[in-house]
C-alpha positions in Angstrom: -40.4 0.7 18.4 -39.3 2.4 21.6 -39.0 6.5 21.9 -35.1 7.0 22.4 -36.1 10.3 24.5 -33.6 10.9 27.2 -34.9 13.9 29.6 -31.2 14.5 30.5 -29.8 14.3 27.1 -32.7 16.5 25.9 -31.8 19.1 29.0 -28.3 20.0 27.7 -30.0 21.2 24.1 -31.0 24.6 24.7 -33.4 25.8 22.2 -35.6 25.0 19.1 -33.1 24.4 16.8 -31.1 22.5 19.4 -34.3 20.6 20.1 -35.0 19.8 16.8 -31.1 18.6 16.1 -31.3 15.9 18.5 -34.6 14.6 17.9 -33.9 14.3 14.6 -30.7 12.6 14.9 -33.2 10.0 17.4 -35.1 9.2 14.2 -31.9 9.0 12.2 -30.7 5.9 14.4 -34.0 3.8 13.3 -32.8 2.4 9.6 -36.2 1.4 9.6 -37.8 4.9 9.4 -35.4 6.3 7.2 -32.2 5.3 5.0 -29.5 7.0 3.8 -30.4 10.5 3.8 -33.9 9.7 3.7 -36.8 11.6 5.7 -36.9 15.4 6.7 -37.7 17.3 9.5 -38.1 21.0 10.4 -39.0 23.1 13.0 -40.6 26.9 13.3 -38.5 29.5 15.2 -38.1 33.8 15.0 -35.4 34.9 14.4 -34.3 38.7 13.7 -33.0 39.8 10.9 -30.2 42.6 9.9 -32.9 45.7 10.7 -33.5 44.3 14.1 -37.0 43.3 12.7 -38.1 39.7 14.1 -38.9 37.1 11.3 -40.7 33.9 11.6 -38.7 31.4 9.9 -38.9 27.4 8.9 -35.6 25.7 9.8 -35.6 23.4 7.4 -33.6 19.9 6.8 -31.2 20.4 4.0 -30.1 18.8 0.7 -27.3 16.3 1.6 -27.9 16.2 4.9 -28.7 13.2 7.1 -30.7 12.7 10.2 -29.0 10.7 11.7 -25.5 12.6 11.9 -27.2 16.1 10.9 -26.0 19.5 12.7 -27.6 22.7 13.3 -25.7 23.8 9.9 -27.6 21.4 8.1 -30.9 23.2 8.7 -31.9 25.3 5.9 -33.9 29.1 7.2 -36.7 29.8 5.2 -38.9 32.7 5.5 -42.2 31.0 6.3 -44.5 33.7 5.4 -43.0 33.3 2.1 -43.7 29.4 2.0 -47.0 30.1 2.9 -47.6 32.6 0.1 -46.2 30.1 -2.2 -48.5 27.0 -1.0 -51.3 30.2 -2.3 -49.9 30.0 -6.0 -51.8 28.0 -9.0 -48.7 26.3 -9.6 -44.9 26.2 -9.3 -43.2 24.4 -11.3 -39.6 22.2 -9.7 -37.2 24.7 -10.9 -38.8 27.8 -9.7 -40.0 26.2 -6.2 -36.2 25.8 -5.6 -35.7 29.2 -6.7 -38.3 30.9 -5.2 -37.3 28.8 -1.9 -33.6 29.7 -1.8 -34.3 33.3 -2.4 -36.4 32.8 1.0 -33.6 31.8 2.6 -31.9 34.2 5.2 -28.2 32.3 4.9 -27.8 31.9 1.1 -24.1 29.8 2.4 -27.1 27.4 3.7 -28.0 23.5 1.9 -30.7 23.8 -0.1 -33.8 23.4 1.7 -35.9 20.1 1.4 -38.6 19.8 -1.6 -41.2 19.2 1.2 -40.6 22.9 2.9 -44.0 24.2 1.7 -46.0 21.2 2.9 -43.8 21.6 6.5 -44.8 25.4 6.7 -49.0 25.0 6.2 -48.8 22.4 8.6 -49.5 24.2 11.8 -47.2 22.8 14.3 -43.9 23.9 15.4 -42.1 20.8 14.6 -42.8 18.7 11.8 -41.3 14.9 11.7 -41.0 12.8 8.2 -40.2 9.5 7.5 -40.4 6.9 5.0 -41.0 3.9 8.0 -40.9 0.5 6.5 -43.6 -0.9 8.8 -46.4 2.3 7.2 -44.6 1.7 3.9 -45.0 -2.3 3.9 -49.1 -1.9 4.7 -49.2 0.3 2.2 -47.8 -1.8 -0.4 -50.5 -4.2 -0.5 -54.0 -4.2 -2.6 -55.8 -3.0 -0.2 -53.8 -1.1 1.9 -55.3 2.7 2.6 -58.2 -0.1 3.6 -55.4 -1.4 6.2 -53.7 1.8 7.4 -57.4 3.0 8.3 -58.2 0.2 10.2 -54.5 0.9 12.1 -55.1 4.5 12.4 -58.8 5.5 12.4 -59.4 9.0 11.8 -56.6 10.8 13.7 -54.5 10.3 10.7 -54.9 11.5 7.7 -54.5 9.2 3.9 -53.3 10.8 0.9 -53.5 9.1 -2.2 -49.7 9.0 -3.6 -48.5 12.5 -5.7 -45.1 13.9 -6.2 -43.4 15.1 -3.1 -42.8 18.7 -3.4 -45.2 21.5 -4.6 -48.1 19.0 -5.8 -47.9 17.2 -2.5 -48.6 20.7 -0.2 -51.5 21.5 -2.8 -53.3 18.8 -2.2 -52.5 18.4 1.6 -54.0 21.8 2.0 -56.8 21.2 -0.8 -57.7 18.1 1.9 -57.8 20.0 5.3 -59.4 23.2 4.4 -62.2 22.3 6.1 -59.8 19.8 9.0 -59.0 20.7 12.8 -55.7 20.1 12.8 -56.0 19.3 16.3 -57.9 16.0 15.8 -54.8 14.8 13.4 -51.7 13.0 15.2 -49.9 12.5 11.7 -50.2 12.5 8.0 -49.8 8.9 5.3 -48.5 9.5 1.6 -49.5 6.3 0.5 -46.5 4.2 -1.4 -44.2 6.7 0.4 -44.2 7.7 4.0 -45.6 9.4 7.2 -45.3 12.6 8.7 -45.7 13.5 12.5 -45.9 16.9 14.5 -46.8 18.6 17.3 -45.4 21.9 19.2 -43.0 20.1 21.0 -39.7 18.0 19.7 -41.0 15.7 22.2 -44.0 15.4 21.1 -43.7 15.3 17.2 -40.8 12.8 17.7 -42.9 10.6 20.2 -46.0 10.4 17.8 -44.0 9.3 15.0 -42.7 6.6 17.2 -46.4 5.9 18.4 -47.7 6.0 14.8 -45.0 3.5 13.5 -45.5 1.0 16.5 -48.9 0.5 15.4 -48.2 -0.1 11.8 -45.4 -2.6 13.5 -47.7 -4.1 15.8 -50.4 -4.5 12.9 -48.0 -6.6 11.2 -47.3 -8.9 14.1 -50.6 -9.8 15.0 -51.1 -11.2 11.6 -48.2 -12.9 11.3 -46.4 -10.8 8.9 -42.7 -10.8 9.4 -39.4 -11.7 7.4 -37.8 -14.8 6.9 -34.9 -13.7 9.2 -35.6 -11.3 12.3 -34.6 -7.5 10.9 -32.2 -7.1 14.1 -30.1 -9.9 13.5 -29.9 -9.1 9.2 -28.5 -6.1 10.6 -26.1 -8.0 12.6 -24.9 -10.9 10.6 -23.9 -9.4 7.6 -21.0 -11.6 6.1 -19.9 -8.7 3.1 -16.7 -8.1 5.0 -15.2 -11.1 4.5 -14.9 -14.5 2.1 -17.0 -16.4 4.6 -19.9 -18.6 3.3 -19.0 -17.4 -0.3 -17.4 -20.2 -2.1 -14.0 -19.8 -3.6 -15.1 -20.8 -6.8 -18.0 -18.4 -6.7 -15.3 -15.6 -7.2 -14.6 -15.5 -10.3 -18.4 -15.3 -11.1 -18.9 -12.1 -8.8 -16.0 -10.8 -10.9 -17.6 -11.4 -14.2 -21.0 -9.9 -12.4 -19.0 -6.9 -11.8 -17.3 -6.9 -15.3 -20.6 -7.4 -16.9 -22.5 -4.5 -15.2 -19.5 -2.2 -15.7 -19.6 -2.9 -19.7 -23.4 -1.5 -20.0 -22.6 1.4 -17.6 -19.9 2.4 -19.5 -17.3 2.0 -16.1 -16.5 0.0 -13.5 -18.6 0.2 -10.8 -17.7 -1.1 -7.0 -19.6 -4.8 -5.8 -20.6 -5.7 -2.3 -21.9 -9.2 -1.6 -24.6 -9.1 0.8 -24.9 -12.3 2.7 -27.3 -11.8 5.7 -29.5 -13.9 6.8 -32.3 -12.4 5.3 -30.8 -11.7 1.8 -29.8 -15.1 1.6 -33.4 -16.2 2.6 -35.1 -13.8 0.0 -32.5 -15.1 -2.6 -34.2 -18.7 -2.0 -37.3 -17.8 -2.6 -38.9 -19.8 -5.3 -40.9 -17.0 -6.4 -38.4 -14.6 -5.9 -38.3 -13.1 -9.3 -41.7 -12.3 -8.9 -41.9 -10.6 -6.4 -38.9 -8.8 -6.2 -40.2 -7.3 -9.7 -42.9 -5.6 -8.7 -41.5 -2.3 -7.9 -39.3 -0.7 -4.7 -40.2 -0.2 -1.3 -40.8 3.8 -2.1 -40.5 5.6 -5.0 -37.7 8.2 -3.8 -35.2 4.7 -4.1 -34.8 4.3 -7.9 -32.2 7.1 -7.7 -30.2 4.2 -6.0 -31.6 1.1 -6.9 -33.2 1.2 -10.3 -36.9 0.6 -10.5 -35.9 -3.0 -10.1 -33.8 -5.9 -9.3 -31.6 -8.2 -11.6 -32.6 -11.7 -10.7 -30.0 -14.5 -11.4 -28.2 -15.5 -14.6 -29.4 -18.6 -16.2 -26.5 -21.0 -16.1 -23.9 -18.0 -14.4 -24.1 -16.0 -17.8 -24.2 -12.8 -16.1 -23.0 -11.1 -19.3 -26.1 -11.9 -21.1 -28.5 -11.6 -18.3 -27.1 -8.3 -17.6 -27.2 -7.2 -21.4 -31.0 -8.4 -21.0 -31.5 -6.3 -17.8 -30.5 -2.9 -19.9 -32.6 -4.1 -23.1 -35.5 -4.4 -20.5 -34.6 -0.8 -19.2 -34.4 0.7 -22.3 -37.6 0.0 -23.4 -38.9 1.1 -19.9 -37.7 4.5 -20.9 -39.0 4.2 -24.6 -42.5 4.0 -22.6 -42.4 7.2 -21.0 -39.7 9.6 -22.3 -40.2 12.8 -23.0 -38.4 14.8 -25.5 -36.0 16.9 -22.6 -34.5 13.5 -21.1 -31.7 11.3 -21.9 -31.7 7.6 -21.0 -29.4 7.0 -17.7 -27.2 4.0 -17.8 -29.2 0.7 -17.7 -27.1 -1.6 -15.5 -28.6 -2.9 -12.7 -27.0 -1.5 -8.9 -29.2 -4.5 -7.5 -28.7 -8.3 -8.0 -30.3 -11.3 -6.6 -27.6 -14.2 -6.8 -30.1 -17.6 -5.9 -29.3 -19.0 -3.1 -26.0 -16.4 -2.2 -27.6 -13.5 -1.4 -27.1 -10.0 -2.8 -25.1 -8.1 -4.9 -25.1 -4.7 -4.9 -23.2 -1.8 -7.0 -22.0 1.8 -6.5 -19.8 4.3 -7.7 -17.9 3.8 -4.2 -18.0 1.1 -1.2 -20.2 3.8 0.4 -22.7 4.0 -2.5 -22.8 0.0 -3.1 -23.5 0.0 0.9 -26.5 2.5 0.3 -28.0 0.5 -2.1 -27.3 -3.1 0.1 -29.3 -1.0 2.7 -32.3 -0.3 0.8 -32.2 -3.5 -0.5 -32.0 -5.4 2.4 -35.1 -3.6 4.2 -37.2 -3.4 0.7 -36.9 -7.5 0.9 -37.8 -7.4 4.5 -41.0 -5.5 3.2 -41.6 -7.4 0.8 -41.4 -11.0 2.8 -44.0 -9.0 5.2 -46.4 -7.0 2.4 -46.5 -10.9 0.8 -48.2 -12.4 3.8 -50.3 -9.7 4.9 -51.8 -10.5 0.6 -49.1 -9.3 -1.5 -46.8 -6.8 -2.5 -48.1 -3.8 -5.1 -45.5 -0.8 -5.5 -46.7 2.1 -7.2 -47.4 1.6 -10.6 -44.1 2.2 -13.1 -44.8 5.2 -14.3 -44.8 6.8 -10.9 -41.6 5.6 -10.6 -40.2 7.0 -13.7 -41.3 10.2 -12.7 -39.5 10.0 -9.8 -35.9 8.5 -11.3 -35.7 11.5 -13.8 -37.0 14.2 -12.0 -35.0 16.8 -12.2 -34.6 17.5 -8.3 -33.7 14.1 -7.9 -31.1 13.7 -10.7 -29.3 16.7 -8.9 -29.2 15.3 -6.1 -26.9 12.8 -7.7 -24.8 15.4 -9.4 -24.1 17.3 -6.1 -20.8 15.6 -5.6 -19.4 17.7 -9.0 -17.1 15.5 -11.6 -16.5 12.0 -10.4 -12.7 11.4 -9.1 -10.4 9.3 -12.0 -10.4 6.2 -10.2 -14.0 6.1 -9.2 -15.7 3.1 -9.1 -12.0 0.6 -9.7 -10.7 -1.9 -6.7 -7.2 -1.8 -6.1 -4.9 -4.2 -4.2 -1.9 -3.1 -2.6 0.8 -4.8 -0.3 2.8 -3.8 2.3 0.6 -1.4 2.9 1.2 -0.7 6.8 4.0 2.1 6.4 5.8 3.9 4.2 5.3 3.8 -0.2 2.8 1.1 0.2 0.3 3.2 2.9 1.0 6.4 1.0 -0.2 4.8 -2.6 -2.9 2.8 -0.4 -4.7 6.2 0.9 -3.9 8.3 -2.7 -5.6 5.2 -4.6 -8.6 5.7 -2.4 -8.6 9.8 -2.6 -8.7 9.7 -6.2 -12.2 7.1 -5.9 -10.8 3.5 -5.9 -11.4 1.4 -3.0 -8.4 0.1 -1.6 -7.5 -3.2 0.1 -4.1 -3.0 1.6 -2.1 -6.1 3.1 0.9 -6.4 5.5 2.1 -8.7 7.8 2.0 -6.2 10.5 -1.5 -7.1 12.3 -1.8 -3.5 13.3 -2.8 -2.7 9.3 -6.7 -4.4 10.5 -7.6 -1.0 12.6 -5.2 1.1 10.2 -7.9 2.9 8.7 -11.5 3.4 9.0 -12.7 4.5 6.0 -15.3 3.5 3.8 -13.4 1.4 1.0 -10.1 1.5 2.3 -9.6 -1.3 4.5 -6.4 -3.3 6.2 -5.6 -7.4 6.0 -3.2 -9.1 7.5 -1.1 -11.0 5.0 2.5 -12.5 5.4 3.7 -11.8 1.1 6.0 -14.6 2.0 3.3 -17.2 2.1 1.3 -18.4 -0.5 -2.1 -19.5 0.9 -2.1 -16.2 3.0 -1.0 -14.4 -0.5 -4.3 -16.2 -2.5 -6.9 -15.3 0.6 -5.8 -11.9 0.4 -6.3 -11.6 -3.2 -9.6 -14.0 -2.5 -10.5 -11.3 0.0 -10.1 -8.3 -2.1 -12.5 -9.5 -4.6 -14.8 -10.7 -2.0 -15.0 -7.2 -0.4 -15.4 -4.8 -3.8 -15.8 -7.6 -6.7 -13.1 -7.9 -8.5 -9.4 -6.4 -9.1 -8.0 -3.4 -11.6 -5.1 -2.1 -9.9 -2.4 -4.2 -8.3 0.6 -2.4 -6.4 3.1 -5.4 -5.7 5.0 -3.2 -2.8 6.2 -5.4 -0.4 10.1 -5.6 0.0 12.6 -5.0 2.8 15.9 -4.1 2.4 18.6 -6.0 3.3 21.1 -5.2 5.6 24.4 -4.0 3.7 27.0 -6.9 3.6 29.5 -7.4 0.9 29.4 -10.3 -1.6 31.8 -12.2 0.2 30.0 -11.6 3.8 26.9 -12.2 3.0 24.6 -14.5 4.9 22.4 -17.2 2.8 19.8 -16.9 5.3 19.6 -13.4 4.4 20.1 -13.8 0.9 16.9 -16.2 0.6 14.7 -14.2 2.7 16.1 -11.1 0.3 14.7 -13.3 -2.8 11.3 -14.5 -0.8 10.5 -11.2 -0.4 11.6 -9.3 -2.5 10.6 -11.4 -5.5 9.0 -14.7 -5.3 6.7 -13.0 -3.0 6.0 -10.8 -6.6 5.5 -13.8 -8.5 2.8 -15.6 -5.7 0.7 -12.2 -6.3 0.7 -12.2 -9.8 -0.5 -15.6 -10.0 -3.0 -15.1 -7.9 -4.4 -12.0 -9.3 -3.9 -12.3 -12.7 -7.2 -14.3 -13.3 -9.3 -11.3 -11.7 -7.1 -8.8 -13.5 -8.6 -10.0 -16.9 -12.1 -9.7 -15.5 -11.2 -5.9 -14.7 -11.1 -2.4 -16.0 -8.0 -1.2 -17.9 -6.3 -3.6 -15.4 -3.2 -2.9 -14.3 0.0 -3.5 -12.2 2.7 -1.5 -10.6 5.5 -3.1 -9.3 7.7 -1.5 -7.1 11.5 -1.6 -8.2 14.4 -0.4 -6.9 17.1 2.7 -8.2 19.7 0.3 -7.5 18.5 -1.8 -10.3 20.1 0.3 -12.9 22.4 2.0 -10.5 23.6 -0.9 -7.9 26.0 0.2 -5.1 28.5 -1.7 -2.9 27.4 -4.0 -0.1 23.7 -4.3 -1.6 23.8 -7.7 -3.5 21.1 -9.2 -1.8 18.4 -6.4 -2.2 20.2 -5.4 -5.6 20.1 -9.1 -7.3 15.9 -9.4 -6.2 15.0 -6.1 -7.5 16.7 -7.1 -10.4 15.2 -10.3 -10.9 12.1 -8.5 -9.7 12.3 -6.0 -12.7 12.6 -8.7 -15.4 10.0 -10.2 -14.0 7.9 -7.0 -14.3 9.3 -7.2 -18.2 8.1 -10.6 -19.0 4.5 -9.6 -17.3 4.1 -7.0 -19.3 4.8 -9.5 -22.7 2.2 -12.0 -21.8 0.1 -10.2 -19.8 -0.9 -7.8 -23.2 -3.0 -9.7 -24.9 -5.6 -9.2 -22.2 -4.7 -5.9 -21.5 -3.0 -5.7 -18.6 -0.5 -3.4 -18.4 2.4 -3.7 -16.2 5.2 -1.1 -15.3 7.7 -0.6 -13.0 8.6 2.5 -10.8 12.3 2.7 -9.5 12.3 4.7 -6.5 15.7 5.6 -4.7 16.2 6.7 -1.2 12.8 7.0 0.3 14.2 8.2 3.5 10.3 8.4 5.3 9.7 4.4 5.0 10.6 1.6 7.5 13.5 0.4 4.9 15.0 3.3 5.8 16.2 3.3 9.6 18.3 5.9 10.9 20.9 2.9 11.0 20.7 1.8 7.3 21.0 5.2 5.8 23.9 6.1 8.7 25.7 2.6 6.7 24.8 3.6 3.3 26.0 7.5 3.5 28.9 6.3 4.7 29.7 3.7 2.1 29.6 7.1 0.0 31.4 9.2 2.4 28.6 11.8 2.8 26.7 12.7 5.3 23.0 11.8 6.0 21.3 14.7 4.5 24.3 14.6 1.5 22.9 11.1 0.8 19.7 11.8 0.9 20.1 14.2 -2.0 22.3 13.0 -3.9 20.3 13.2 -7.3 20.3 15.8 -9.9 17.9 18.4 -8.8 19.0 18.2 -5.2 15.4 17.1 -3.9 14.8 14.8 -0.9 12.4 11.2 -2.8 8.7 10.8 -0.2 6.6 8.7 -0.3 3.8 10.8 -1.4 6.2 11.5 -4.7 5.7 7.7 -5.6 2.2 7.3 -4.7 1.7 10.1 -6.9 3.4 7.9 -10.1 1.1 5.2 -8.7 -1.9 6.9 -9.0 -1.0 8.7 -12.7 -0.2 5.0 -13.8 -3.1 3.0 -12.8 -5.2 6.6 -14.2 -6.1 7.2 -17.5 -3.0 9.3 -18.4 -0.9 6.2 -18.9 -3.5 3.9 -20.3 -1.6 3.2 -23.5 1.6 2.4 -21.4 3.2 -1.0 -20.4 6.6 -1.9 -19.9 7.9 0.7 -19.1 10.3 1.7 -16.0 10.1 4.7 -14.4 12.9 6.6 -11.9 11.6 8.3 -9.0 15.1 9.2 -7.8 16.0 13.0 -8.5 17.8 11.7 -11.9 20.8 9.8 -10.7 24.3 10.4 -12.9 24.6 7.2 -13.3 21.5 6.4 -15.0 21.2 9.4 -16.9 
């Protein structure tokens, strides 16, 4: 591992705090010393307070915060004297060490700061540096391996036999090096957990965690320990994005994965198929299942992971092998609950599939990344702990302790009430402009991750947002209308919203004028495009959660006017289409309805041309047209993403069939 010090980078940060910000986001760029939100760091610093009176305070990474985009904000300021009184105490218990910590904070509008603040304020350096590096981790998974990490480190660093992070763990640091010189120390091991570097420099702390890890990484090299597939490349070569080297039949098993582990969580949950090098590798292993259940690569990943993985499905039953996954979990709790916790959910969030890789699960794209993350390194570890003489996590009830600890189940609950749509995949076309972006981004606001197609290429870099992401897809042509469909399920696992947008309208022309070739393009698109997405679809649909569709009519389906045949005669057809879906589709609970919008003047339909020609069909002007409806009100886009949203919610669960104005209320419907 090489230090990512720059001297003239470092020169433009002026400042401990500044200091600390940027050598803190260095160690956030190495996945392999932490993951997603993982590590801490902290520096000491005065400051003066509101009676001019100078303070020494411990800045202090945050809750939420992480290293490798973290800002000065994110730096909790702790009075240290107070830390140090309360590393003093007989014992603190979680709930008051927060307490007592935020109460020592001079900016109560600050994150909360890290469990580890006590331990960073007795150790006697002005910066402090923590990380849970895989290469320390991995030695220390093994049999023997405080034996191992001495024989890497000697006596400059300093072994701790594994205890909860927090109060427990600063009690017994100190207990350990009462009698130390903390000038002979370059770092402190947690075994089963992580390292911790420091000195009275950034410079310096940062540079000796780099040091310390290189020899843990270079210990590991020179007996032969490495991964089936070089960690770079996994990094590199990850194949989630796209339908590549997953088979197409293979589909409609990652969909009944994802049904499966959304029935014993009690909601759908988002899928990412991890096909890296490495995963794939692991997933080969003969002896996979074995060693893959022997625990995670550090305790503070059950929040994310589960203590452990789901290993294949004998025969592709997922539903059973997932149903014997939360029996197993269950009984895990039964063997160390305590009378103040509740069981979580037991679905797995990590899945071996033999021979294909990973699956992973989160309440978003984000979170089923996080937990691809840590399971891609934890299998890198493992390949590595296993030839170094095997791999031994802590034992299970460590981890327990860990998974319901109260500081870390808040952690989870941070975020407040999960958004409506959390954790459902939606497909939406014609999703480069107009009704079909609008729904596109409001799906994803309200927690579903979106896959939006369009024929215009420029919907690929449309967005870059985790779980809202662009495909280029002509509606018109069947192969292109399965891939994207194919794509969609390859990218989140599976399909429960389906907004069949894409239209254009047709340019106006009286019966007798108009032209068959824009009569048939009218019908391609406007409804036998419809009809190549429901078939395609529909097979993932009944693999989904309250599946449904919305299809995108048309006002003039009730209410046609003159010299709109073409448009008119496909949204009709369009509509009883729509109707008949919503027959046959009920028996496996799909629900399908229709919104008719009318004069959605901010959409590419609607060209300063067109609605020139249609106002004056009327003889009105622009803006007379555009509201001519009952309550005088211009139709948006964001008026019909909103009926999109409320009918693939919960609010119109019980609701199929039915057809829905978005006009203003038109007098000749009403």
């Amino acid at each position: 591992m090489l230090s990512r010090w720059n001297d003239a980078e470092a020169a433009r940060h002026a400042g401990p705090l500044e200091l600390r910000v940027y050598t803190s986001r260095l160690l956030g760029q190495e996945p392999s010393l932490v993951l997603q939100g993982g590590g801490n760091t902290s520096v000491k610093a005065s400051g003066t307070n509101l009676f001019g009176e100078t303070e020494e305070l411990l800045y202090i990474k945050g809750s939420g915060w992480d290293l490798k985009s973290i800002e000065a904000a994110g730096f909790a300021p702790v009075r240290l004297e107070a830390l140090k009184r309360m590393a003093e105490l007989p014992s603190l218990s979680d709930a008051e060490m927060v307490r007592a910590q935020r109460s020592a904070m001079t900016n109560p509008a600050a994150p909360t700061p890290s469990v580890e603040a006590i331990l960073h304020a007795i150790i006697p350096f002005s910066f402090v540096d923590h990380t849970h590096a895989d290469a320390v981790v991995t030695i220390s998974n093994t049999p023997d391996g405080e034996r191992r990490l001495r024989e890497v480190y000697g006596p400059h660093v300093l072994l701790v036999p594994y205890v909860m992070p927090g109060f427990m763990l600063a009690k017994r640091v100190r207990e350990l090096t009462r009698e130390l010189d903390w000038k002979q120390l370059e770092g402190i091991v947690l075994l089963n957990h992580g390292i911790f570097s420091f000195g009275d420099s950034a410079r310096e702390s940062y540079e000796r965690m780099i040091a310390l890890v290189t020899k843990a990484e270079t210990y590991l090299e020179d007996r032969g320990a490495c991964s089936q597939a070089d960690a770079e490349d996994a990094e590199k070569t990850n194949c989630a994005e796209t339908t590549a080297g997953l088979e197409i039949e293979r589909l409609g098993e990652l969909a009944a994965l994802r049904q499966a582990v959304g029935r014993v969580r009690g909601g759908p949950l988002v899928a990412r198929v991890e096909r890296s090098a490495a995963a794939v590798a692991f997933s080969r292993r003969p002896d996979v299942a074995k060693i893959a259940g022997r625990g995670p690569l550090t305790p503070d990943h059950v929040i994310r992971t589960k203590p452990l993985p789901l290993v294949g499905a004998k025969g592709g039953d997922w539903e059973t092998a997932v149903s014997d996954y939360a029996a197993r979990y269950q009984e895990y709790f039964r063997r160390h609950e305590r009378p103040e916790l509740s069981c979580l959910d037991p679905a797995p969030r990590w899945v071996i599939w033999p021979g294909r890789g990973f699956v992973t699960f989160g309440a978003s794209a984000k979170d089923a990344a996080v937990v691809a993350d840590i399971a891609r390194h934890t299998s890198q570890a493992i390949e590595r702990a296993e030839q170094l003489g095997g791999w031994q996590a802590l034992p299970e009830r460590d981890q327990f302790d860990v998974e319901y600890w109260e500081l870390e189940q808040a952690k989870l609950k941070q975020g407040g009430a999960a958004p409506p749509l959390s954790g459902k995949v939606a497909l939406v076309t014609g999703a480069a402009s107009g009704i079909g972006r609008a729904a596109a981004e409001a799906l994803h606001a309200q927690g579903a991750a979106v896959l939006g197609t369009d024929i215009n290429p420029a919907i690929e870099k449309q967005w870059q947002k985790d779980g809202l992401a662009g495909l280029r897809a002509d509606a018109t042509d069947r192969v292109a209308v399965e891939h994207s469909v194919q794509e969609c399920v390859a990218r989140f696992g599976g399909i429960d919203i389906l907004v069949s947008n894409a239209g254009i309208f047709s340019p106006s022309q009286r019966i007798g004028e108009i032209d068959p070739k824009q009569w048939e393009a009218s019908l391609a698109l406007n409804l036998t495009s419809h009809l190549s997405l429901l078939q395609s679809a529909v097979p993932y649909l009944r693999l989904g959660f309250e599946p449904c569709v919305v299809i995108i009519g048309s006002k003039n389906v009730p209410a046609p006017g003159p010299g709109a045949a073409a448009y008119s005669a496909a949204k009709a057809g369009l509509t009883q289409l729509a109707r008949i879906a919503a027959l046959e589709l009920g028996k496996d609970g799909i629900r399908v309805n229709t919104l008719h919008p009318h004069l959605v003047v901010d959409t590419a339909v609607w060209t300063p041309e067109v609605l020139a020609d249609r106002a004056k069909n009327y003889g009105m002007t622009d803006e007379q047209y555009i509201r001519n409806n009952l309550l005088g009100v211009e139709i948006t886009t964001r008026d019909v993403a909103n009926a999109v949203v409320a009918l693939a919610g919960p609010w119109f669960a019980k609701t199929t069939g039915a057809q829905i104005p978005i006009d203003g209320g038109s007098d000749r419907v009403v």
